[in-house]
N, C-alpha and C positions, 0 to 999 in steps of 0.2 A: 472709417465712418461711412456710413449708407451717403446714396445721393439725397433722399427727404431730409437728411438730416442735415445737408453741408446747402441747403438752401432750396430744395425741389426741384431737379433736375428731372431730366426725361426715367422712366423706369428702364429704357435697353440699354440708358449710358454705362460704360464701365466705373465702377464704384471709383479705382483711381483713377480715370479722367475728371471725374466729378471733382476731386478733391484736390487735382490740381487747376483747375480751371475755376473752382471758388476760391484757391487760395488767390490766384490774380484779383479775382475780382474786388477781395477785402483788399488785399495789398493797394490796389490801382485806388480803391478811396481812401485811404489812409494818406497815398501820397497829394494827392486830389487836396484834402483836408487841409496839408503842413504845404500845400504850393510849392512841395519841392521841384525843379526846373531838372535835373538828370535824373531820371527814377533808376538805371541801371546801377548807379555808381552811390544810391544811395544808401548808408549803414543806419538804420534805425535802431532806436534805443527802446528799451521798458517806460520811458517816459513821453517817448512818441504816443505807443500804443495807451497808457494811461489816458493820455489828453484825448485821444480819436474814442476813446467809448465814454469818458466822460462828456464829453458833445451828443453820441448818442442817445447816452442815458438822459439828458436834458432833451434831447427830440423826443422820448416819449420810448425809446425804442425796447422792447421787454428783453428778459434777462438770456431766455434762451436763445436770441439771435443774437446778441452781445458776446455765447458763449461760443456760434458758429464763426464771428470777428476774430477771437485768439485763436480758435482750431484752424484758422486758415492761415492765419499767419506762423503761427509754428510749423504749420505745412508748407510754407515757403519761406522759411526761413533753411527748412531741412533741404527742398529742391536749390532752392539757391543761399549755401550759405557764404554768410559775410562775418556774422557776428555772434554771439552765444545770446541766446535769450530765453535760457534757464528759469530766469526771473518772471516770466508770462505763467511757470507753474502753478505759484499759488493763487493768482490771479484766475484760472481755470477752477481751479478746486472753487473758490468762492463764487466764481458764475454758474458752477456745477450745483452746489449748495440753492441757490439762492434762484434756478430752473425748475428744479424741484417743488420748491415751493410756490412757483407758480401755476405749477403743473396741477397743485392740491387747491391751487384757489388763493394762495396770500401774494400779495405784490410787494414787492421788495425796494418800491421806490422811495420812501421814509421809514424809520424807525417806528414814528409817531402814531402812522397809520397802520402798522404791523401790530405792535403789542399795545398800541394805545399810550392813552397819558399817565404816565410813573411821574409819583408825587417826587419833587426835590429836596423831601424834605429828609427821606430818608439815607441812610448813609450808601457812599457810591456803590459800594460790596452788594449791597441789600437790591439796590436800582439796578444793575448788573444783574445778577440771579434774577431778577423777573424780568429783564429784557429776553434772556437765553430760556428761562421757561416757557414764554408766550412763541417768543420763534420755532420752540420746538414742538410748540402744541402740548403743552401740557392741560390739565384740565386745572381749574378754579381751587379748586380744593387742595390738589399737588404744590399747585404754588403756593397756596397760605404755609402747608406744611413744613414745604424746604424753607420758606423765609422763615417760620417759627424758630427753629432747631437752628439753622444759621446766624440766626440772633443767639440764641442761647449760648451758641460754641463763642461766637464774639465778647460776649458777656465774661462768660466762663476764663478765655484768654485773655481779655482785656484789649482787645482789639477793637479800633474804630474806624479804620477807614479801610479802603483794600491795597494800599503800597504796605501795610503791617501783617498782610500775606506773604509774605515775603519771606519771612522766619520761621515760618509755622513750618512745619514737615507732620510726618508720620506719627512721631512719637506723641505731641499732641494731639494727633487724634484719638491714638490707642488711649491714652491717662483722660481724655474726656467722656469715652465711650467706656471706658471702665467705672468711672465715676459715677457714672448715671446706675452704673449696676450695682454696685457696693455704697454710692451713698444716698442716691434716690430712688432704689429698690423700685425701678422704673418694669414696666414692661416687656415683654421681648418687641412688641410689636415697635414698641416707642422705640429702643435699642435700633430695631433694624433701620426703621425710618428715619433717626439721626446717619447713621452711618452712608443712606443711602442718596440725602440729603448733600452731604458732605462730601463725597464723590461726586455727585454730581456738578455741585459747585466750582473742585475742583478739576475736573475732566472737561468741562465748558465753556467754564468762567475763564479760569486762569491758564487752561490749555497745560496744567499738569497732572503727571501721572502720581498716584497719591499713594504707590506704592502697599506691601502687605501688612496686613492691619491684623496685628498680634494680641489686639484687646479681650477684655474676659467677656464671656456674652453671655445673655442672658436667654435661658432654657426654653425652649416652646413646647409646650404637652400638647398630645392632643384633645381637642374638646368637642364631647358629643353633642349633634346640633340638639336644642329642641325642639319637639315636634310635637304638634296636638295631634289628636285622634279625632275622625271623620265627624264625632258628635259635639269637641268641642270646636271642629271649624262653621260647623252650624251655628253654631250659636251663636258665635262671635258676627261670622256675615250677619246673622238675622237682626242685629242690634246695630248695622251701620245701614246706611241711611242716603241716597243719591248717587253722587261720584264715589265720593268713599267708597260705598259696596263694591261701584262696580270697580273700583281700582286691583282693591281686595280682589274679587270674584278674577280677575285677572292675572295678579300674582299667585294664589292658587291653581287655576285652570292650565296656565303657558309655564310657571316655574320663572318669571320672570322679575327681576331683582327692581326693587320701588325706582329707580332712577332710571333702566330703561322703560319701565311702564308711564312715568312721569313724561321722559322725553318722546313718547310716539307719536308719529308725524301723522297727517293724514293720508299723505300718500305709503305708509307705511302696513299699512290694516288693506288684506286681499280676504274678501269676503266668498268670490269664485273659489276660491281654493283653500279658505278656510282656514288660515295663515298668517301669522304677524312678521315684519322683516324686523331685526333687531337690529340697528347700527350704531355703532362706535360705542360697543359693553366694555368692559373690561378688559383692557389689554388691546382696546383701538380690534376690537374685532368684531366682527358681524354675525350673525345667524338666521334661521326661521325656528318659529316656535308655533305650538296649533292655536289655533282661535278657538276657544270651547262655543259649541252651540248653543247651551243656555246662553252666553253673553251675548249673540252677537245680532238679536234685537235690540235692546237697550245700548246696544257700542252703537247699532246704529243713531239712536234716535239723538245718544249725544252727539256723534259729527253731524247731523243734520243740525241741530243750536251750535254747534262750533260755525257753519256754515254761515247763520244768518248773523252772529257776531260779529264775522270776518267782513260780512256785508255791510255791517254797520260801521265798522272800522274803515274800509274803504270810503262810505259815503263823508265821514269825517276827516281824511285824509291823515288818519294815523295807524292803516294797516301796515307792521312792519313786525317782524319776526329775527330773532338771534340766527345766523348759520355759522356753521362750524367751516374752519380755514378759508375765512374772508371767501366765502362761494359770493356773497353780496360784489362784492369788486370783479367776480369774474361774471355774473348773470347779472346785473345792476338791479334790473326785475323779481329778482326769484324771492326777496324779503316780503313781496307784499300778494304774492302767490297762494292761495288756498292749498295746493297740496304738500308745502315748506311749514302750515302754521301747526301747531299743536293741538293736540285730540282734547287734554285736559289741560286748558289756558286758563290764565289769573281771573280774575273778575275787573282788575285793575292794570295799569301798564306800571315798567318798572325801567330802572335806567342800568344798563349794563353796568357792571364795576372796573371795566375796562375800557370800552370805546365813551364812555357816558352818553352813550342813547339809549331812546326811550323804546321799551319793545313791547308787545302783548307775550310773556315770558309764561311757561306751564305752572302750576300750584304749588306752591312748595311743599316739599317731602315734612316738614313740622308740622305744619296743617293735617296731613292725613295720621302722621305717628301719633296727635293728641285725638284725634277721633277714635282711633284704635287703640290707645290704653282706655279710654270712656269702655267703648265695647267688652274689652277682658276683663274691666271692673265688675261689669254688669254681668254677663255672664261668670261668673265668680269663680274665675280661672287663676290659679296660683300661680304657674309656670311662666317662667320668662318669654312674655309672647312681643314681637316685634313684627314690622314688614317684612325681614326676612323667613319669617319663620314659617310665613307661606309656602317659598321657595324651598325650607326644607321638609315641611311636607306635603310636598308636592312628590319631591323626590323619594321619600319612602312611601309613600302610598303606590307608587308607579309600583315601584321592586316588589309592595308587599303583592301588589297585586299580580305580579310574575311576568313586569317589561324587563327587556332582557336591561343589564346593566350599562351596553354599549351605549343602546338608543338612549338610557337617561343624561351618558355624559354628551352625547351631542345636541339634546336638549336644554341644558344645563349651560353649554358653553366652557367646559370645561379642558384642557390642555393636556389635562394629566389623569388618566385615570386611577388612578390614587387617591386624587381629591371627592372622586364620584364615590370609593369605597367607602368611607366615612358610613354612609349610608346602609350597611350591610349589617348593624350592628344586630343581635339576634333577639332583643327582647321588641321586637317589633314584627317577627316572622311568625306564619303560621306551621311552620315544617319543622321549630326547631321549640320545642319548648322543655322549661326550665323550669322542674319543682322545687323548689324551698326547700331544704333540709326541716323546717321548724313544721311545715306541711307536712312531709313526710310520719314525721315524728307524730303528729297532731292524728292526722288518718290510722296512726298503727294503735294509739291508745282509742281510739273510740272503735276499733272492732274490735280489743278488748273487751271491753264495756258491754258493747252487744254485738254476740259470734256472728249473727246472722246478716248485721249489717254489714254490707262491705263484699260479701260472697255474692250477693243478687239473689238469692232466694227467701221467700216470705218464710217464718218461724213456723214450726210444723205444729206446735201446742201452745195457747194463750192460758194454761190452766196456772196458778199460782204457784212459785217456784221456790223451798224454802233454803235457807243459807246454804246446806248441805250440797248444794247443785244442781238437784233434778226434781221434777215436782211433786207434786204430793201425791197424785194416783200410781206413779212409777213408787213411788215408796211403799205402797199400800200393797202392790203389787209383789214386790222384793218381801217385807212380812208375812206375805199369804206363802208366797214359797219352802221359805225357811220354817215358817213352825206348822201352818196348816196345810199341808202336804196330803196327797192320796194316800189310804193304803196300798200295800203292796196288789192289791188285787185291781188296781187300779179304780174303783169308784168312789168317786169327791166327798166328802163330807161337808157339810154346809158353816160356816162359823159366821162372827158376827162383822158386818161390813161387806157382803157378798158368796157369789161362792168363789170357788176356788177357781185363779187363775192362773196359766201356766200349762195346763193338762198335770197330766200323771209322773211321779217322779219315781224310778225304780228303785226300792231298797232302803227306801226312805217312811216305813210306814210311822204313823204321829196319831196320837186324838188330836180333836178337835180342841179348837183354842180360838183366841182372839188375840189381832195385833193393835194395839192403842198407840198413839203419838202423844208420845211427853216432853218434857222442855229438860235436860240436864243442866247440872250448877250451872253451866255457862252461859243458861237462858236461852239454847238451840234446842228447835226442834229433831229429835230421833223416834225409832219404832220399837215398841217395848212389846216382848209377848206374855200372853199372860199363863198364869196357872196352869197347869196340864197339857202346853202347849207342846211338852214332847216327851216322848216315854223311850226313844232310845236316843243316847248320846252324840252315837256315831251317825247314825242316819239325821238328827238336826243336822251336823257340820255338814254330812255331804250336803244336805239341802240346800246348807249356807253357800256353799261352794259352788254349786249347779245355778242360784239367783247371784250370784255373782259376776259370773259368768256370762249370762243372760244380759244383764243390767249392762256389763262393758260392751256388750255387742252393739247394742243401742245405742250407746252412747257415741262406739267410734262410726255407728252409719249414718249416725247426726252430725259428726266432723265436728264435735267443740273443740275447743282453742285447751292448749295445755293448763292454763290458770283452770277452769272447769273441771277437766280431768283428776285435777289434782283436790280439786273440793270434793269432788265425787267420793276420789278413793278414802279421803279422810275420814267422809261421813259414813262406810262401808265398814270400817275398820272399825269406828266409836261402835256403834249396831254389832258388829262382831264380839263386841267386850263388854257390849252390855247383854248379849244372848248366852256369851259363856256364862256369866256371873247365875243368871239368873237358873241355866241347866245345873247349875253345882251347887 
């Protein structure tokens, strides 16, 4: 042990002269104490040393100098032994414990004044578990929790007092943590929280080990957070209204979870640096998080009314504020301190449910969750929206917007990055998107429908298009070919409906004729030619053959879709068989 620590000794003493020369000095008042008359020849007991720091601890004397009294003594007891005094062990572990917590701020000189006043009315088991919670610092909530489940298991076994701990083992635990799962189709969270409940109890309370716990458990999925989108956190801000907003505008902007936004101190908010400190989140750990610059005019203006509150509380002599592990017993001051009080304070003062003082205590987190379901109403938002859901999107807006994943989990306060992945999920990304099969499906019948749509090019003819496929001047077109054809000497002959287009077709000489459109049985329109429309057989067909020809070229340098092509050919084909009938 150093010399600061075996009492403040010079810094160039050697550490073990230090530690033999304070073991004298405790020794010499220990004997001093009991008036023993030969100190060489004297064999002290564990009950010596008990009486000498219980005198102490009545002087007032704190724990860690209490603990430098037995490290001295067992240091000379080792230099000069007489006697075994083994038994000073757990006597150390318990000054060791109990410096500790002074170290953090709690003082160890009552129970009463450590965890406050525990009603008697509840059973010893029950007063037990929240004496060992408050010492350990547990938070308000934790301890309702383990007392919950700790009743319930007592309930469950028939257990009322804690000497009926005695019987209980392992297997009771397994047959009641099963039961919760097979006959009150509880939870996993509930499941874990009994179980963890229950350990605790026994690892603190009863100082036993509670052995492997072989119960059926129940399954935890994972679940995607919800997250609004940038227009519905608009709206939702724009319908809250004073603190509320800016609580909100806070839990959005820092990703900060309502209870530490609730509990920010005034010395907590660094405006130079544009920064919030975070302390005692989850897990008893600390952070920083950014101060968004829209907020941090109105954050101002509230601490400045938090200011003149405090000033008013002082002028009343009831400025006084909650701190965490009794810092009030180590700073006496620091409860009625402006930069210990809270940013977003009650409007009223409230009495501790522990020590039963009255304190100026932050807003309660119910207060802003019912202003914030008011707003999702109103904005006429379906989705499961809560205070956290700020926090989670906050966190995908970050990623979507390409912060690296690292900086979000140390934003976040996260331990495990795994928990940050949650966030990764891809229908929120711009780099990875996901069409719909029924989409798909939807977009390939409507360029069906229309070829043109869907390619990106405007329709090359608006002219009227009949069932057959293709329109009426391509048809007029296709009849002038096949019956009114040049002679062979190639100059046009005129028929009715234009002249002749195409140019000249070799070997194919025709009189003159006309093509008309009639409607066959089926009520479609075809190209019928008339009377004297050909006077050699063979040179019709080639004709037929050459505006065939013609017509598919067209058609495949227009790219219609196969359903087209195949209207085409059919309407090609009728026109074929109504040309032969009429040649024969």
């Amino acid at each position: 042990m150093n010399t600061p620590a075996m009492g403040g000794g010079a810094d160039s003493e050697d550490p073990r002269e230090a530690r033999e020369r304070w073991a004298n000095i405790w020794f010499g008042g220990m004997v001093r104490y009991h008036n023993v008359k030969d100190p060489d020849r004297w064999v002290f007991a564990v009950d010596d040393v008990v009486a000498f720091l219980r005198a102490k601890l009545q002087a007032g004397m704190p724990a860690w100098k209490r603990l430098l009294i037995v490290d001295g003594l067992i240091e000379y007891e080792r230099l000069h032994p007489r006697s075994s005094l083994g038994g000073l062990e757990p006597i150390r572990s318990k000054l060791q414990e109990l410096a500790h917590r002074e170290g953090t701020g709690e003082d160890p000189l009552t129970i009463d004044e450590i965890v406050g006043p525990i009603s008697p009315r509840d059973p010893d088991a029950v007063q037990a578990l929240r004496r060992q919670c408050r010492l350990e610092g547990k938070a308000m909530k934790t301890e309702k929790a383990y007392v919950g489940k700790l009743r319930g298991f007592m309930a469950a076994r028939g257990l009322e007092r804690l000497a009926d701990f005695a019987e209980v083992g392992e297997r009771d635990i397994e047959h009641y943590l099963t039961d919760l799962v097979v006959e009150g189709d509880v939870a996993p969270s509930t499941q874990n929280q009994a179980f963890y409940a229950l350990r605790f109890f026994f690892e603190h309370v009863l100082k036993r080990d509670m052995g492997p716990i072989n119960a059926t458990r129940s399954t935890k999925h994972p679940n995607i957070p919800s997250v609004m989108s940038e227009e519905e956190v608009c709206e939702v801000l724009s319908r809250l209204t004073g603190v509320h907003r800016l609580i909100a505008q806070l839990l959005y902007g820092s990703g900060m979870r309502i209870s530490e936004a609730l509990r920010l101190r005034m010395k907590d908010v660094d405006f130079d640096l544009m920064q919030i400190q975070v302390h005692h989140s989850k897990g008893n750990k600390s952070r920083f998080v950014p101060l968004p610059q829209s907020v941090a005019d109105e954050l101002k203006r509230q601490m400045q009314w938090r200011e003149h509150l405090h000033e008013q509380d002082v002028i009343m002599g009831q400025a006084s504020v909650w701190l965490p592990y009794a810092l009030d017993k180590k700073y006496p001051e620091a409860h009625r301190e402006l930069k210990w009080q809270f940013v977003f304070a009650s409007q009223r003062l409230s009495k501790d449910p522990r020590s039963h003082r009255f304190h100026r205590h932050h807003i309660h987190a119910d207060t802003f969750a019912k202003q914030l379901r008011r707003a999702v109403r109103g904005a006429e938002i379906h989705k499961h929206v809560t205070s956290h859901t700020f926090r989670h999107s906050f966190a995908t807006h970050l990623l979507k917007g390409g912060t690296d994943i690292r900086t979000i989990q140390e934003l976040l306060g996260h331990a495990d990055l795994k928990t940050t992945m949650i966030y990764t999920h891809v229908l929120n990304r711009d780099d990875v998107k996901v069409v719909s099969p029924l989409d798909r499906m939807s977009r390939s019948e409507s360029a069906e429908t229309n070829p043109s749509k869907g390619q990106g090019k405007p329709e090359e003819s608006t002219a009227p298009r009949h069932q057959n496929g293709f329109a009426e001047s391509e048809l007029a077109n296709i009849g002038e070919l096949g019956v009114a054809g040049s002679p062979a000497s190639g100059e046009g002959d005129p028929v009715e409906g234009g002249p002749v287009a195409g140019g000249p077709v070799a070997g194919a000489p025709v009189t003159g004729g006309q093509v008309t459109v009639e409607r066959d049985d089926g009520g479609r329109e075809c190209a019928v030619a008339g009377a004297g429309a050909a006077a050699n057989g063979m040179a019709g067909r080639s004709s037929v053959s050459v505006a065939l020809g013609r017509a598919g070229a067209r058609v495949k340098k227009r790219r219609r879709s196969s359903w087209s092509r195949r209207r085409l050919r059919s309407g090609l084909i009728r026109f074929g068989r109504v040309f032969a009938k009429l040649k024969s």
